[in-house]
Structure formats: structure tokens, C-alpha cells
C-alpha positions in Angstrom: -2.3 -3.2 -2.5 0.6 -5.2 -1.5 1.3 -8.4 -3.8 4.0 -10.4 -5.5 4.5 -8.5 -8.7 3.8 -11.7 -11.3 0.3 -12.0 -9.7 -2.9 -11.4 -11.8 -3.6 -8.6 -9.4 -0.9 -6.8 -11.3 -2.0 -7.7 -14.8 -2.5 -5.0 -17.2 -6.3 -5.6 -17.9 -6.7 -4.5 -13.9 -5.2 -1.3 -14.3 -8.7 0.5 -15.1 -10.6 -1.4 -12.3 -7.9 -0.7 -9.6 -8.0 2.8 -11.6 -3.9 2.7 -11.4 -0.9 3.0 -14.1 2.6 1.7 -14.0 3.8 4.6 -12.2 1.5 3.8 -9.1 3.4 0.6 -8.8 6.6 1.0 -6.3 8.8 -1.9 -6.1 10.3 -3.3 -2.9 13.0 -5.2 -3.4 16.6 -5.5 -4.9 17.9 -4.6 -7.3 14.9 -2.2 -7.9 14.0 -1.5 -4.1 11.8 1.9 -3.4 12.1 2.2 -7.7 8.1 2.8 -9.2 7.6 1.5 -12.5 7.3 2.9 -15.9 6.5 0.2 -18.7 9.2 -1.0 -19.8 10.8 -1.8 -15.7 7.1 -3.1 -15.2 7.8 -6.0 -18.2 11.1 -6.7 -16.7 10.3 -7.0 -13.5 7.2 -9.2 -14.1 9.7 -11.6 -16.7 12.4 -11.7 -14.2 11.4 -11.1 -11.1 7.9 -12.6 -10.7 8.1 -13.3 -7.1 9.6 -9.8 -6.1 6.3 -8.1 -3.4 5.5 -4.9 -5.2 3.2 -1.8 -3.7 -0.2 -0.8 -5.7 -0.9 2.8 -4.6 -4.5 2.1 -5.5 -6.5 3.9 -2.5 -6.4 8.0 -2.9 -6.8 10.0 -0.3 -10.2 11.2 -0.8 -11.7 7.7 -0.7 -9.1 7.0 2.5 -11.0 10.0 4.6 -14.5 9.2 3.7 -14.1 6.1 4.8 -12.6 7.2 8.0 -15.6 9.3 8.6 -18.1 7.4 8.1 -19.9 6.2 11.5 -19.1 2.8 10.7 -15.5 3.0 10.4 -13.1 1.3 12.0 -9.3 0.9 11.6 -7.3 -2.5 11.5 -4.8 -4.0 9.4 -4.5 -7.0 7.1 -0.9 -7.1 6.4 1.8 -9.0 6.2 5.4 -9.7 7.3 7.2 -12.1 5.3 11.0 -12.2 5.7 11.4 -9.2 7.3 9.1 -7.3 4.0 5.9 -6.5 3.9 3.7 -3.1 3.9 4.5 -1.0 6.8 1.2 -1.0 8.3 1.8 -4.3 9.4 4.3 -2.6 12.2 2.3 0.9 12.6 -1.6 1.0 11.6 -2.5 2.7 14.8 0.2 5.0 15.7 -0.2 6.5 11.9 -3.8 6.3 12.3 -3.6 8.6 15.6 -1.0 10.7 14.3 -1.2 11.4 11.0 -4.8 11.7 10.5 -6.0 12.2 14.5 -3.6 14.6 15.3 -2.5 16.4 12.2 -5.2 15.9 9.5 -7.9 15.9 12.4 -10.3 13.4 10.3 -12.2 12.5 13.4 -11.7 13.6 17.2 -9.3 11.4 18.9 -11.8 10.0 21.5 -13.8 9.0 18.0 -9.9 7.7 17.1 -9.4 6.0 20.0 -13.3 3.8 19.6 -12.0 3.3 16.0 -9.0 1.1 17.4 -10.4 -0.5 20.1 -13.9 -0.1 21.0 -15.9 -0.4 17.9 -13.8 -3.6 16.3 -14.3 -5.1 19.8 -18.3 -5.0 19.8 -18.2 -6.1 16.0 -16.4 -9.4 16.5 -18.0 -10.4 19.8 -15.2 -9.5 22.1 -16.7 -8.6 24.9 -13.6 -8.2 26.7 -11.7 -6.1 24.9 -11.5 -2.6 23.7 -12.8 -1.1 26.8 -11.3 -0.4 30.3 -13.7 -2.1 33.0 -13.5 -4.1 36.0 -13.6 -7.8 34.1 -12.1 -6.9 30.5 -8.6 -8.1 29.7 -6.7 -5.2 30.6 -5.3 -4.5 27.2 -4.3 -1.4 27.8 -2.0 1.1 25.8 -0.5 4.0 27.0 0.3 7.0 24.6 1.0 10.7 24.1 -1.5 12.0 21.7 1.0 15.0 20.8 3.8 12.3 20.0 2.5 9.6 18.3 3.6 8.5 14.6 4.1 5.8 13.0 7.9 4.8 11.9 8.4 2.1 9.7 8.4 2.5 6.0 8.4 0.5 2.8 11.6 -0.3 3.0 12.1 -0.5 6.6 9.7 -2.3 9.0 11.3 -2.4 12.1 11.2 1.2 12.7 9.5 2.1 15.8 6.8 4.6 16.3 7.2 7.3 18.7 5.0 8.1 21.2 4.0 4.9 23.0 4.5 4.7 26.5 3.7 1.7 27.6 1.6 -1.2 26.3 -0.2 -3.8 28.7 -1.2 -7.1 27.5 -3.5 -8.8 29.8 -2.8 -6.5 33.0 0.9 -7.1 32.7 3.4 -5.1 30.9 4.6 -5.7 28.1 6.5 -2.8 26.2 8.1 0.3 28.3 9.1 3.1 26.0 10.1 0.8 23.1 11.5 -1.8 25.1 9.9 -4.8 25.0 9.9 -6.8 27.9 7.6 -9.6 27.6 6.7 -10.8 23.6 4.6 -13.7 24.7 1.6 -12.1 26.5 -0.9 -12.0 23.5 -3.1 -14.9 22.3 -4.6 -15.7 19.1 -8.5 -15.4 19.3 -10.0 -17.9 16.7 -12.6 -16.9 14.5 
């Protein structure tokens, strides 16, 4: 849960319902950056610092898995980047995904992993295009080593890369090669 820190969503009375305590409350920027709370930083933070984006580690791991696992599943991000802060799976949902619980927690197959990112959200929204590799789809394509992959950015840092990507094709044509980007205005927004 990633919100300003003088929000309700970080009121007191929620702490039960997000089932959470001061401590599960990390901070993210100055002069308290990468700092989790205790009660008394939690009141000053929230008098002083009300606009200050603060982390909620509300999901445990348990609960992450099973959702994972279940044949519905899919994986996608709804963060944020504002000013250059924001929860770092705005820069590296799928290259954590396919590393760190693919690869090295082996929650689901990667070919499961793989319809998880691509396939499955494609079919769900309508996208009939996308998230396959067929003569007539868009040609989204990108291109990774399964051994390699991992996230990189952090809480503190976003702009991290993850390792492991080859190359990324937006539409047919290329757009990152090996962390370089070489074209940035190949994607499109699809509205809803």
C-alpha cells in the first residue's frame, strides 16, 4: 500500500482492517527515507510531514502466493511514479514476478508465468492483439533469459534496471537492446 502518509488510509482506526502496526509502515522520503515507524515517528511524521508517500507492508506472503496460484491469476501493476518516487513495481512488476517467484520460489511454471503477463490480461480486457505471438497481433514482443531475470529498483531507487532483458519490441520494432533504450515513443495508450 503506497499512499501519502496524512491520508485516512493511514489512520489509526485502519490498522486492524489492513491488519498492520506502526512498524509495517516504511517511510520514503527525507529526512526519514527507508526509516519504518514506531509511534511516536508515525505522529510526527503525519503532524509535519503529511504529504511525505509512505509504504504499508499490508500483503503477507502467504496471501501473495495463493493468489498467484490461483487459475485466475494474473499479474499487473497499479503504481505510480511521481517525481521520480513511487513503489518500485512501477519500474519492475514482471522481471520480479519471473524471477523471484518463477525462477527462485517456483510458485507457478514459467510458461504459466509467462500467460500470467501477457496472455491471460490480454483475453480479459479484449485485446485481441496482444499477449500472443501470431501472424496479425502487434508484435509486442519481449525477449529474456529466464535464468537472469530480476527485478532492480527499490524503494528508494526506481531507476534501477532489471537484469535479464534482452531485448523488448514494441509493435515489431525495437525498442530496448540490453538496457539501452532506443526508441521511448513506440507504445500507445489503449483507452478503456
Amino acid at each position: 500500500h503506497f499512499q501519502l502518509v496524512g491520508t485516512a488510509s493511514f489512520d489509526e482506526e485502519f490498522f486492524d482492517e489492513w491488519g498492520m502496526d506502526y512498524g509495517d509502515i516504511m517511510l520514503t522520503d527525507d529526512p526519514y527515507r527507508n526509516m519504518y515507524c514506531d509511534k511516536e515517528l508515525y505522529d510526527k511524521v503525519r503532524a509535519e510531514y503529511p504529504n511525505m508517500l509512505a509504504v504499508g507492508f499490508i500483503m503477507k506472503d502467504h496471501e501473495i502466493v495463493a493468489a498467484m496460484q490461483n487459475r485466475h491469476g494474473m499479474i499487473a501493476s497499479d503504481a505510480t511514479i511521481a517525481n521520480g518516487k513511487g513503489h518500485p513495481r512501477a519500474a519492475g512488476t514482471f522481471p520480479r514476478f519471473l524471477g523471484k517467484y518463477v525462477r527462485e520460489e517456483k510458485v507457478v511454471p514459467l510458461i504459466r508465468g509467462i500467460e500470467m503477463i501477457t496472455l491471460e490480461p490480454a483475453k480479459r480486457l479484449g485485446l485481441d492483439k496482444k499477449g500472443r505471438i501470431a501472424l496479425g497481433a502487434d508484435a509486442d514482443i519481449t525477449v529474456f533469459d529466464p535464468d537472469t531475470i530480476l527485478d532492480g529498483a527499490d524503494f528508494s531507487t526506481l531507476d534501477i534496471k532489471p537484469t535479464g532483458i534482452d531485448y523488448v519490441f514494441i509493435g515489431g520494432k525495437l525498442a530496448l537492446d540490453h538496457n539501452v533504450t532506443i526508441n521511448d515513443r513506440l507504445g500507445k495508450y489503449i483507452p478503456r
